[in-house]
C-alpha positions as CSV (number, residue, x, y, z in Angstrom):
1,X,0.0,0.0,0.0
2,X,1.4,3.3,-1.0
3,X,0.8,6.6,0.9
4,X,-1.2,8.5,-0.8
5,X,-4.0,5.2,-0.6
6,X,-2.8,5.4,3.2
7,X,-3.7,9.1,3.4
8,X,-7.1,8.6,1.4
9,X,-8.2,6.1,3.9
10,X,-6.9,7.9,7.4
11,X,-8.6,11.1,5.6
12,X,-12.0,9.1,5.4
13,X,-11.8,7.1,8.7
14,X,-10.5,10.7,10.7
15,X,-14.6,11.9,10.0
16,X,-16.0,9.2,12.1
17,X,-14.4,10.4,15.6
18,X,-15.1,14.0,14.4
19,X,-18.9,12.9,13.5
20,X,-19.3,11.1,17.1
21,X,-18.2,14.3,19.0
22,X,-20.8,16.3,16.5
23,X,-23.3,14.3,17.6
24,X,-22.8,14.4,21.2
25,X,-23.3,18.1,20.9
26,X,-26.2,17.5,18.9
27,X,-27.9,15.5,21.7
28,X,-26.7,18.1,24.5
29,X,-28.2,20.4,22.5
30,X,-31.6,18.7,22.2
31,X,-31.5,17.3,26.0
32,X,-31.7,21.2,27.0
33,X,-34.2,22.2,24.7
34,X,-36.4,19.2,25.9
35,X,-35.7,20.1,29.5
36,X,-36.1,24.3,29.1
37,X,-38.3,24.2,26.3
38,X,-35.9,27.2,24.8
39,X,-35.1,26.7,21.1
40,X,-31.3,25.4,20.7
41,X,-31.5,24.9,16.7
42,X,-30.1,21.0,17.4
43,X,-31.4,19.6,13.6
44,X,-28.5,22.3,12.4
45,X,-25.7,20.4,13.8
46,X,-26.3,18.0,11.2
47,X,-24.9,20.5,8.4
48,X,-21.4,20.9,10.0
49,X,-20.8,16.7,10.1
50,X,-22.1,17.0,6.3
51,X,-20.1,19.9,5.3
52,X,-17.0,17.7,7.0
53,X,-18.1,14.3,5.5
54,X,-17.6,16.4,2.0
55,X,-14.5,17.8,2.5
56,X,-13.1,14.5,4.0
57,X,-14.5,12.9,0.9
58,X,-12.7,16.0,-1.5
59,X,-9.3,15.7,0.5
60,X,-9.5,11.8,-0.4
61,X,-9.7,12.7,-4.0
62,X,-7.1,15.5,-3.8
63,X,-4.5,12.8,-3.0
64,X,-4.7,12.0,-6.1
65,X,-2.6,15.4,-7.3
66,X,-4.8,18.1,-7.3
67,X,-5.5,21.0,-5.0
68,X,-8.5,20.5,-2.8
69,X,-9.9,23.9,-2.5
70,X,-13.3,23.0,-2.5
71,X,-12.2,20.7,0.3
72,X,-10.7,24.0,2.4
73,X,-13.7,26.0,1.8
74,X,-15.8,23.3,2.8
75,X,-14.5,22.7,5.7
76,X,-13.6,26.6,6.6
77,X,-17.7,26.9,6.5
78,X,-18.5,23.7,7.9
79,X,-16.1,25.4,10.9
80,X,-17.7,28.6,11.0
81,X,-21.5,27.1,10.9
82,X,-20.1,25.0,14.2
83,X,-18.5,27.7,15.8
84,X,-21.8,30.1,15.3
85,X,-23.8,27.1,16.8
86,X,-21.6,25.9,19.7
87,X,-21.3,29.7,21.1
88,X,-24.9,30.1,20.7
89,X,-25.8,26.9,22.4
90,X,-23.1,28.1,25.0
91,X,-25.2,31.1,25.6
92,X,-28.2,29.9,25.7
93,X,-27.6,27.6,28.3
94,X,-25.3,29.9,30.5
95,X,-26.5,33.3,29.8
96,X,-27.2,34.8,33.3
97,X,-25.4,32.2,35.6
């Protein structure tokens, strides 16, 4: 096996830990809504492990010799959609404590 098929499957395999820890969020995030009844926008954390998934998938194919840009930007908004949501859930459930 040759590195660049070593890198395309660490590349792919690295979204699965990164996906679990998404999800965990997701399910804090829906465990305070369900006990405060306060909106917490938990179906969005699905678009970040997308967003991810894609770029994961895009760096994979970049191995292969060409830039992955669409992988960066991906994954520069799939950061930016997760960093909006985790300092809003953040607020939400410590704003006045």
């Amino acid at each position: 096996m040759d590195v660049a098929r070593l890198n395309q499957i660490l590349t792919i395999f690295a979204w699965f830990p990164l996906v679990a820890l998404l999800a965990i969020l997701l399910l804090i995030a829906r465990f305070y809504q369900r006990l405060t009844g306060e909106k917490t926008r938990y179906p969005l954390f699905v678009l970040p492990m997308v967003l991810f998934g894609l770029a994961a998938a895009d760096y994979a194919i970049a191995a292969q010799g060409r830039e992955a840009l669409l992988g960066d930007g991906l994954m520069f908004a799939g950061g930016a959609i997760l960093l909006g949501l985790c300092l809003s859930l953040y607020r939400q459930m410590t704003a006045g404590r």
